[in-house]
C-alpha angles and dihedrals in degrees: 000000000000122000131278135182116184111182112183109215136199113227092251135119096255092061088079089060093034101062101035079066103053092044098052087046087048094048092041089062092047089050089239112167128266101248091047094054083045094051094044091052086056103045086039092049083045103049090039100044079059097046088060100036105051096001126086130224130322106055120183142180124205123183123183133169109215110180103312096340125098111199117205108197131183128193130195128167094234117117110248095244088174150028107271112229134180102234143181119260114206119239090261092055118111085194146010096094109088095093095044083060091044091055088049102045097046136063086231142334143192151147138261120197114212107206108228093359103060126235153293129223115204140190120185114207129195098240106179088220 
């Protein structure tokens, strides 16, 4: 069976926190490397800083190793009203960069749009388990 880690949030500011943790917790006890743990933090601080920030409840946060992949996934109960793009902030931006880092930092990544029941945002990560 490959492993698999599922982490319900709540859409506050302490859920960002709250599941880097526990994914860098889960991938230390797979030995997973370092760059990979580092990589994963980010991309899971990024999908789930937007999940509470322009997503509904239920937030969740699903992690699995399949072969050499590692998939981060992140749930939240808000309809996809549009399509979802990694952009470019400008220097004066406070935002806008989360899912360019997210692009650079996965193999791949997407959305899938749940209808009646919201989306969920994913980035697969070679992870050398």
């Amino acid at each position: 069976m490959d492993p698999e880690f599922k982490l319900p949030l709540w859409r506050n500011d302490r859920s960002v926190s709250v599941a880097r943790g526990a994914s860098t917790l889960f991938l230390t006890s797979l030995d997973v490397a370092a760059k990979v743990i580092t990589n994963s933090a980010l991309i899971v601080s990024e999908l789930v800083a937007n999940a509470v920030r322009h997503g509904r409840d239920p937030i969740d946060m699903g992690l699995s190793v399949h072969e050499d992949t590692l998939r981060i996934e992140v749930s939240d109960g808000g309809a996809l009203s549009k399509p979802i793009v990694a952009t470019s902030a400008s220097p004066d931006q406070t935002h806008g960069r989360g899912l360019a880092l997210v692009e650079a930092s996965s193999e791949r990544w997407g959305v899938e749009s749940h209808p009646n029941d919201g989306k969920t945002v994913w980035a697969d990560v070679k992870s050398d388990v």
